[in-house]
C-alpha positions as CSV (number, residue, x, y, z in Angstrom):
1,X,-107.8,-197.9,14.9
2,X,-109.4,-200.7,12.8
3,X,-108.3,-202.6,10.4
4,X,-108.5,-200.4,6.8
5,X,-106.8,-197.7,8.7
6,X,-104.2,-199.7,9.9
7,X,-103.5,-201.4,6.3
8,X,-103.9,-197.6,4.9
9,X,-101.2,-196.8,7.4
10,X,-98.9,-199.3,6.8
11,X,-99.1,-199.0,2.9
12,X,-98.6,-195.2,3.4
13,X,-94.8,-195.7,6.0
14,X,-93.8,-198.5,3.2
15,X,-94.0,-196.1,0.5
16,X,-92.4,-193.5,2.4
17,X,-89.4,-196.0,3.3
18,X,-89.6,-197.5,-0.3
19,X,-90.3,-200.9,1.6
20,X,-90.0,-203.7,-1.1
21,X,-93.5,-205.4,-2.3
22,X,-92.8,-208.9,-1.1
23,X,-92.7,-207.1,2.6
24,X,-95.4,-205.0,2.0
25,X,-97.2,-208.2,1.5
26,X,-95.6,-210.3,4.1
27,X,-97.6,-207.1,6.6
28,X,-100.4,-207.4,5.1
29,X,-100.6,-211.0,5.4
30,X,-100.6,-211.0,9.3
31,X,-103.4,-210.1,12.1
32,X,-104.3,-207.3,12.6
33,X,-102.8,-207.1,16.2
34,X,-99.5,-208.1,14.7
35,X,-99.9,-205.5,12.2
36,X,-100.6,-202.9,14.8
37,X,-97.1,-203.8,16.9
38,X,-95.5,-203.9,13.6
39,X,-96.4,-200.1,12.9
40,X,-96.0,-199.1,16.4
41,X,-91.9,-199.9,16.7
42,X,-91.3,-198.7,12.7
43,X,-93.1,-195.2,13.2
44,X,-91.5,-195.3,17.4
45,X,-88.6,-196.4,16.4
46,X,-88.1,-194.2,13.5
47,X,-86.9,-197.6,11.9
48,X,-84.9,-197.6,8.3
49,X,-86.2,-199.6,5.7
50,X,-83.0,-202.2,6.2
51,X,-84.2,-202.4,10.1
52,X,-87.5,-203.2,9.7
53,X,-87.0,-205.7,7.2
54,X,-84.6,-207.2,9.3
55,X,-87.0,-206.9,11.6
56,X,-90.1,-208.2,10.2
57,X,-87.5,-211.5,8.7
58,X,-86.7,-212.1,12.8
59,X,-90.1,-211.7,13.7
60,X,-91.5,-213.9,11.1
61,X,-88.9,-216.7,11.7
62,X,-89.5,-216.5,16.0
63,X,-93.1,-216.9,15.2
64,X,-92.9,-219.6,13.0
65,X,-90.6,-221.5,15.7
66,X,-92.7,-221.0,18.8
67,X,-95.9,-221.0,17.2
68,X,-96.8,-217.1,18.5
69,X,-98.3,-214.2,16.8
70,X,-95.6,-210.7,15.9
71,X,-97.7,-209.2,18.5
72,X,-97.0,-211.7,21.2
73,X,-93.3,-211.8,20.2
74,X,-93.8,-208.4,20.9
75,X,-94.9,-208.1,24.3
76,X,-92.0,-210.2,25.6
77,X,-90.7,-208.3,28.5
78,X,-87.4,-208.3,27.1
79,X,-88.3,-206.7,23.5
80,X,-90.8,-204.3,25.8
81,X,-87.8,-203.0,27.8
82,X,-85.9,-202.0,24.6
83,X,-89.2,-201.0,23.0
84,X,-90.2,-198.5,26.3
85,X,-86.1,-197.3,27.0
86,X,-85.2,-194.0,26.4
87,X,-82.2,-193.1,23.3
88,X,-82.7,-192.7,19.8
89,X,-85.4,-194.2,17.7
90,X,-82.6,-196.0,15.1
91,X,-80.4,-196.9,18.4
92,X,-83.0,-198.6,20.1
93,X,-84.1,-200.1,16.5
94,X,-80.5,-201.5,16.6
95,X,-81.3,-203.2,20.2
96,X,-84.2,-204.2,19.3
97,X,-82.6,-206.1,16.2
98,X,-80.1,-207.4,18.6
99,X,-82.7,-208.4,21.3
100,X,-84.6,-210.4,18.4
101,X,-81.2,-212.2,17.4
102,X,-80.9,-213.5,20.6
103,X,-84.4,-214.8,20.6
104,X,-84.2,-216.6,17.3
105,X,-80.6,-217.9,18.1
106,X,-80.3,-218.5,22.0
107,X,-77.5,-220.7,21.2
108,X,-75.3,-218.1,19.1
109,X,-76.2,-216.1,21.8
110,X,-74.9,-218.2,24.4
111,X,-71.6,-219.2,22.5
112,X,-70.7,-215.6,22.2
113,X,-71.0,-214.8,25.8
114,X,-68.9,-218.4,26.6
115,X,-66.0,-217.0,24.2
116,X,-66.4,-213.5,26.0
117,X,-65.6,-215.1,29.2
118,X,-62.6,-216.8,27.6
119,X,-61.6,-213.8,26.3
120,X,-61.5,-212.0,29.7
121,X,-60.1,-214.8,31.8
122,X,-57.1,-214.5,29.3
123,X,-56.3,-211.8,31.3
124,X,-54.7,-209.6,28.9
125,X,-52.8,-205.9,29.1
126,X,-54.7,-203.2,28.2
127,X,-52.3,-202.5,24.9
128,X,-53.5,-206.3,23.8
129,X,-56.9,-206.5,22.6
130,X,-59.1,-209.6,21.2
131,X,-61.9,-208.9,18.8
132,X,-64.1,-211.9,18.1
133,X,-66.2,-211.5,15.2
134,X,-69.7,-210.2,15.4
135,X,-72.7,-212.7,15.6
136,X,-69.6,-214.9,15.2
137,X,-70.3,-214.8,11.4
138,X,-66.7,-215.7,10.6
139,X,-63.9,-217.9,12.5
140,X,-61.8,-215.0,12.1
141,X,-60.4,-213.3,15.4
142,X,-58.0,-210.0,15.8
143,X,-55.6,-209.6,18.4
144,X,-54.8,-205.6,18.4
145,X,-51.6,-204.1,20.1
146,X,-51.1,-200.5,20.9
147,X,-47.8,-199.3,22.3
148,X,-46.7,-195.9,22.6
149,X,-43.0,-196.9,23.2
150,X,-40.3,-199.7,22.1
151,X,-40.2,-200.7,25.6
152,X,-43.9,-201.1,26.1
153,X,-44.2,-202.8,22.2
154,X,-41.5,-205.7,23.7
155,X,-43.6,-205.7,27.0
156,X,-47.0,-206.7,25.1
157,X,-45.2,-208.8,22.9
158,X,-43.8,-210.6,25.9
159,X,-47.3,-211.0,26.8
160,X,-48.8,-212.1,24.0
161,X,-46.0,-214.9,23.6
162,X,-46.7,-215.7,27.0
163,X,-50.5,-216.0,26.7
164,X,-50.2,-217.2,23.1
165,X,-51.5,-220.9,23.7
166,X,-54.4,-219.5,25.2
167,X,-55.4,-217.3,22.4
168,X,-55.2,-220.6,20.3
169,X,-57.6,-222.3,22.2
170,X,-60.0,-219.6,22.1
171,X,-59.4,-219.6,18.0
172,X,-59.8,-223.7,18.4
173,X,-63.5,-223.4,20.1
174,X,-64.5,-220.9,17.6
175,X,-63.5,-222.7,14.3
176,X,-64.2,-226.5,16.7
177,X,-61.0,-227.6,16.7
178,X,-60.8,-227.9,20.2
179,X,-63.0,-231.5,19.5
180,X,-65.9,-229.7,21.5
181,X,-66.7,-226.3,19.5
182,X,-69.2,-224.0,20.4
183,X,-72.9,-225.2,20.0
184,X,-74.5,-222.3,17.4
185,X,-77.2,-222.7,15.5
């Protein structure tokens, strides 16, 4: 496939998705290589317009911070595996999104899976659960209980007062109270 056809191609899937100029443009700006990998995972993929500008945005910004071309971002092992597993074209453009989150921000990355661990060592019932907000866009955590009886409710209650200064230190290192915080970029 050279070049026109691949630019025909590309023009054709953004008018089909009613991809916005500016991204039309931001394709059409990059190798051809690049443009190739690009249309590869949107037509694969089966990608929504949101995804792939998404996407293209995570893609751009990885590029611009390690100095690489979309197609070399591309054929990191760890985007290949989600690019070459097996599910549905929009789930696996989900992973992929995810996989490209945690190569533009290793350290959000990282911070989540330190509070995950917190969470767990907590040690909690299984009618107590912690929900930490996703890509820890917010300082705001949940603590769930589900009881099917009085006597179970005044069990997990127990619990929780029990385990209650160790949910507040979790809450500390995600809004950095704790003096240390979580190291997120």
């Amino acid at each position: 496939m050279n070049s026109p056809d691949v630019e025909r191609r590309l023009r054709r899937w953004a008018e089909a998705k009613a991809l916005p100029p500016a991204y039309v443009q931001k394709c059409l700006t990059l190798d051809e290589p690049s443009q190739k990998g690009l249309l590869q995972i949107a037509e694969s993929l089966k990608m929504h317009t949101g995804q792939f500008i998404a996407a293209l945005t995570l893609l751009d910004e990885i590029a611009i911070r390690e100095g690489r071309q979309v197609d070399e971002i591309l054929a990191y092992p760890s985007v290949r595996r989600v690019l070459n597993s097996t599910g549905s074209g929009p789930g696996r453009a989900r992973i992929l999104l995810d996989e490209l989150r945690t190569l533009r921000y290793p350290r959000l990355k990282r911070a989540g899976q330190r509070l995950a661990e917190e969470v767990s060592a907590i040690k909690l019932p299984p009618g107590i659960k912690i929900t930490l907000p996703r890509d820890l866009a917010s300082d705001e955590v949940r603590v769930e209980i589900a009881a099917r009886t009085s006597t179970e409710m005044k069990q997990l209650l127990e619990c929780l007062t029990a385990k209650s200064g160790e949910i507040v230190r979790l809450v500390a290192m995600l809004d950095g109270a704790d003096g240390g915080g979580l190291e997120v970029e």
